[in-house]
C-alpha positions in Angstrom: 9.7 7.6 35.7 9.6 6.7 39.6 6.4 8.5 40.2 4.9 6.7 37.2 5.6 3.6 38.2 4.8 4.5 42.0 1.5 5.7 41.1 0.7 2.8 39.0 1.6 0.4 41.7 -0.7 2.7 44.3 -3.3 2.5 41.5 -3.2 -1.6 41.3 -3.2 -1.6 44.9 -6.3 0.3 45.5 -8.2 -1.4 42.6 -6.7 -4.9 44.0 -8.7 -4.0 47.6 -11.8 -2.7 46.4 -12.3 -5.8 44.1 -12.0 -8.4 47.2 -13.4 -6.7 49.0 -16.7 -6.3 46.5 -16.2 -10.4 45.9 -16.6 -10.8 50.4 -19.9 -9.5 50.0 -23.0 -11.8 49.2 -24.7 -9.0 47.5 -23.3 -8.9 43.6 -23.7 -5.9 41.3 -22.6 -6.6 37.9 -23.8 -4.6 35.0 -26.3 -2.8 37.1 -28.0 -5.5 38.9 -28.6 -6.4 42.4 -29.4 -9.8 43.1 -28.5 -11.3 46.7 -27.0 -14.5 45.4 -27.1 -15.7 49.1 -30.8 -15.5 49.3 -31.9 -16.5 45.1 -30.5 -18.7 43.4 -33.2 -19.9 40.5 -35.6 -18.3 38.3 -38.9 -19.5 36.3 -39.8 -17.4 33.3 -43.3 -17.6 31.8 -44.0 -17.3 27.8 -44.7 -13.8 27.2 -48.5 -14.5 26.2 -49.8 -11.9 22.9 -53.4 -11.1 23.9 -53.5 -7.4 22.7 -56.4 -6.9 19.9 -54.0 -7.3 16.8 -51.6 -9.6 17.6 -48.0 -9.7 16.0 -47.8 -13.9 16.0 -43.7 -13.7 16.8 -43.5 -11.3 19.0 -44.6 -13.3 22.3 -42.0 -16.2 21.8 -39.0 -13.9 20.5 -39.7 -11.5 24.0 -39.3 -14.5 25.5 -36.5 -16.1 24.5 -34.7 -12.7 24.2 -35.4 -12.0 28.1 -34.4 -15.1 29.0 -31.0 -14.8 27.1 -30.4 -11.7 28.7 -31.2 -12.8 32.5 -28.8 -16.2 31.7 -26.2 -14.1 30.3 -26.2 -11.1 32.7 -26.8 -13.1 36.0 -25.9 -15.8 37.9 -29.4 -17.3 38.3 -30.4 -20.9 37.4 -33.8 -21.3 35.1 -36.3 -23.6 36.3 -39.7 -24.3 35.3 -40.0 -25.6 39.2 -43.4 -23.8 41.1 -40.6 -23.0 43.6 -38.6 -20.7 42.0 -37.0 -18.0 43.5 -37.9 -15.6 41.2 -41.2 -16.2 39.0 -41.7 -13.7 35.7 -45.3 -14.2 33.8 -45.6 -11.5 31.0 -48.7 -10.6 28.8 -48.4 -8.1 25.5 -51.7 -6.4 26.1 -51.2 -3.3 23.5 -50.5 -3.5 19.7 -51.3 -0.1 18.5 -51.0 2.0 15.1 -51.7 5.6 15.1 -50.1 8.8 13.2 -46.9 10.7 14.7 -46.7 13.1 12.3 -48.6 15.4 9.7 -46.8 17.3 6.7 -49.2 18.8 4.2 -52.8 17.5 5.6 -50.7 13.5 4.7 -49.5 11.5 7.6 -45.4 11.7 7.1 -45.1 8.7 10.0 -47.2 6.1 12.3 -45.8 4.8 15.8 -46.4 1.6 16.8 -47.0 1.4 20.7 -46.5 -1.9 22.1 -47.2 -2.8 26.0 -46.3 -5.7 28.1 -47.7 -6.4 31.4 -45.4 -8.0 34.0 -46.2 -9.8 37.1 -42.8 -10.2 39.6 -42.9 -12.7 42.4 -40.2 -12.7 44.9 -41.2 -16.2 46.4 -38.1 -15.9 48.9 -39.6 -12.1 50.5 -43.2 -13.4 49.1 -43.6 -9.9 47.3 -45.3 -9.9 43.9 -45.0 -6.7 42.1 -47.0 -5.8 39.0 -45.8 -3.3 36.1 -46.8 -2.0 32.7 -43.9 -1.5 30.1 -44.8 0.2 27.1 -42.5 1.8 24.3 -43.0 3.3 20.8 -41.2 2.8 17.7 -42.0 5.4 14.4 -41.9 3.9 11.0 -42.6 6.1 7.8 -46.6 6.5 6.5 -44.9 4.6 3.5 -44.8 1.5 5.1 -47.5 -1.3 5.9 -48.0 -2.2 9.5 -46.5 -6.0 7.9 -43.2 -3.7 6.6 -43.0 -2.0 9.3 -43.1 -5.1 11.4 -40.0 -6.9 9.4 -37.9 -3.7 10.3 -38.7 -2.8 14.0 -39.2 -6.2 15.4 -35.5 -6.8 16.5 -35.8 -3.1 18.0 -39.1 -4.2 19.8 -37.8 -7.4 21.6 -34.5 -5.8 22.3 -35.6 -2.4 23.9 -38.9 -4.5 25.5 -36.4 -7.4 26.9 -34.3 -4.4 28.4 -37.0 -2.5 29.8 -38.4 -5.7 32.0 -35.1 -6.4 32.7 -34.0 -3.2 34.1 -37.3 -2.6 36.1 -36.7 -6.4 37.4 -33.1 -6.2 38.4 -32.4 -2.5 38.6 -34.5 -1.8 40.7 -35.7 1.3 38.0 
C-alpha cells in the first residue's frame, strides 16, 4: 500500500514538473500544433473560392466555416480580416471530379469523387508564403447520382479537407 501511494506521489510529481515547465515556454503544442504564441497572435482566413469545372455550390462556404471552427477551437489565434495578419489563408477548390473506382461484371460497382483545394500560406511575421495542393477522394456506389452522392459525403469532404489544410498549416505535415 506504501509503494502504491509512494509511486503515485512520484508520478504526480514528475507530471506536476513537466507541465510547468511546458507552460515557461512561449512555444505551445496542443493537439499537435506548433504555433509560437510569442511571435503570432492573429489570423485572416479567406473564403475558400469553388472554381473547379463542376462546381458543388456549398462546398466553398461550408470549407470555410469548418476550417475556421477548427483553427478557433484548436488554437489560441485571434481572426481578423485586418491586411496585417499574422497568418493569412486564401484557398481555391480547383478539382471536382467523377470517375469509376471499380468494375464487377463489365458494370461500374463504384465512382470516387476527387476533390482538390489549393492553399496559399503567408507567414507575414517570417514573410514566407508557402503554396500547397490538398486533394482527397471519397467512393460512393455506381447506384448513386453525383447530387446523392453529394448529400452523403459532403460532411466527410469538409471534415477530412478542413483537417488536411489544417494539419499541413499547423503540423508542420
Amino acid at each position: 500500500m506504501v509503494k502504491k501511494i509512494a509511486g503515485s506521489f512520484y508520478l504526480i510529481a514528475i507530471f506536476s514538473v513537466l507541465s510547468l515547465g511546458f507552460s515557461a515556454c512561449g512555444v505551445y503544442t496542443f493537439k499537435d500544433v506548433s504555433i509560437d504564441y510569442t511571435k503570432i497572435k492573429t489570423i485572416k482566413i479567406g473564403l475558400f473560392e469553388n472554381k473547379a469545372a463542376t462546381i458543388n455550390p456549398q462546398l466553398g462556404s461550408r470549407l470555410t466555416d469548418a476550417f475556421q471552427q477548427k483553427v478557433t477551437s484548436q488554437t489560441k489565434l485571434t481572426r481578423t480580416n485586418d491586411d496585417n495578419a499574422h497568418y493569412q489563408i486564401q484557398g481555391v477548390i480547383n478539382s471536382y471530379r467523377v470517375s469509376t473506382s471499380a468494375i464487377s461484371n463489365q458494370t461500374t460497382a463504384s465512382n470516387r469523387l476527387t476533390v482538390g483545394v489549393h492553399i496559399v500560406f503567408k507567414n507575414t511575421v517570417d514573410n514566407k508564403t508557402e503554396e500547397f495542393d490538398i486533394s482527397r477522394d471519397f467512393d460512393f456506389s455506381s447506384t448513386l447520382t453525383i447530387d446523392q452522392a453529394q448529400g452523403r459525403l459532403n460532411d466527410d469532404i469538409v471534415k477530412n479537407l478542413s483537417d488536411e489544410i489544417f494539419n499541413r498549416i499547423f503540423s508542420n505535415w
